[in-house]
C-alpha positions as a printed Julia matrix, in Angstrom:
87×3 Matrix{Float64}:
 40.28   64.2    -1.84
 43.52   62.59   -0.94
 45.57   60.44   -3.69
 45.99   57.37   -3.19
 49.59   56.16   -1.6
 51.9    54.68   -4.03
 52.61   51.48   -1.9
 48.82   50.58   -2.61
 48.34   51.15   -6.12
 51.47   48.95   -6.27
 49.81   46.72   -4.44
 46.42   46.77   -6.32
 48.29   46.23   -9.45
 49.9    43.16   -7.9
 46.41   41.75   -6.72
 44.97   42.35  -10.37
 47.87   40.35  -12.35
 47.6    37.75   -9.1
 44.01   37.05  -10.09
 44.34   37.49  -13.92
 47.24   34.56  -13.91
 45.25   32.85  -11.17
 42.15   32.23  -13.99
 44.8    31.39  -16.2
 45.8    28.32  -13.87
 42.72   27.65  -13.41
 41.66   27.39  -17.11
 44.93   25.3   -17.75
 43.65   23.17  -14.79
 40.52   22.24  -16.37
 41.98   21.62  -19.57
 44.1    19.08  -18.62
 41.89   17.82  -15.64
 39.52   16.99  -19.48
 42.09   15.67  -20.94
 43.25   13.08  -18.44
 39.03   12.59  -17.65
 38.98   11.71  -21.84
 42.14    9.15  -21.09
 40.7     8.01  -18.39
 37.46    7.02  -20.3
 39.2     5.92  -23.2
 41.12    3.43  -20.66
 38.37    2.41  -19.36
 36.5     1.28  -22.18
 39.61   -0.59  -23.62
 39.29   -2.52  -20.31
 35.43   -3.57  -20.63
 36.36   -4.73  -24.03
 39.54   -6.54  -22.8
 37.34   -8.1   -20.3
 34.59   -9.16  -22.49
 37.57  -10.93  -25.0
 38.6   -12.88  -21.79
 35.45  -13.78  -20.41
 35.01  -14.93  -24.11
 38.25  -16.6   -24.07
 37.68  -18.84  -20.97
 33.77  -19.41  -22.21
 35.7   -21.22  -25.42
 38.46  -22.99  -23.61
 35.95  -24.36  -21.38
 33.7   -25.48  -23.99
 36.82  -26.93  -25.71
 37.79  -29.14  -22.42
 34.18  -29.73  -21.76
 34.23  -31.56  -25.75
 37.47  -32.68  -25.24
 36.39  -35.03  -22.34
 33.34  -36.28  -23.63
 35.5   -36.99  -26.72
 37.69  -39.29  -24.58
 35.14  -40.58  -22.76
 33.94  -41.63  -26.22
 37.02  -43.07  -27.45
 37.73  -44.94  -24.14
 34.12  -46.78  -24.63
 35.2   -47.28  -28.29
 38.49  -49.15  -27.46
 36.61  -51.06  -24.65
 33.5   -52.01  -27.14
 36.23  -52.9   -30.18
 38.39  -54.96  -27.08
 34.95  -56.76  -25.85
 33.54  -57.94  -29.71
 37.23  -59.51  -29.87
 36.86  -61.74  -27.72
């Protein structure tokens, strides 16, 4: 049996630390591809409860303008009842 050239062994050893530090990029891949997937999450949970706060917010502010107008509407027949029993 023939040994095997030089040039390929070389080359064989290349191939085996090309595909040992390609699982290494691979593995550091998918580590941060979980990280940013655990931001990402994380972010978009702080949204749903950002929205919920503002869809809270306006609910209030439009309760408080609803109120507010019947309020005046009150007052305005208050000042017109008060103005009529002068007279």
């Amino acid at each position: 049996m023939k040994a095997l050239p030089d040039s390929y062994l070389l080359f064989r050893e290349k191939l085996k630390k090309a595909k040992i530090e390609k699982e290494r990029l691979k593995l550091e891949y998918e580590a941060k591809l979980e990280e940013v997937n655990g931001e990402l999450s994380r972010l978009k949970e702080q949204i749903t409860a950002q929205q919920e706060m503002m869809k809270t917010t306006l609910e209030y502010a439009s309760n408080l303008e609803k109120r507010l107008c019947d309020y005046q509407g009150e007052i305005k027949k208050a000042e017109e009842n008060s103005k009529k029993s002068l007279f």
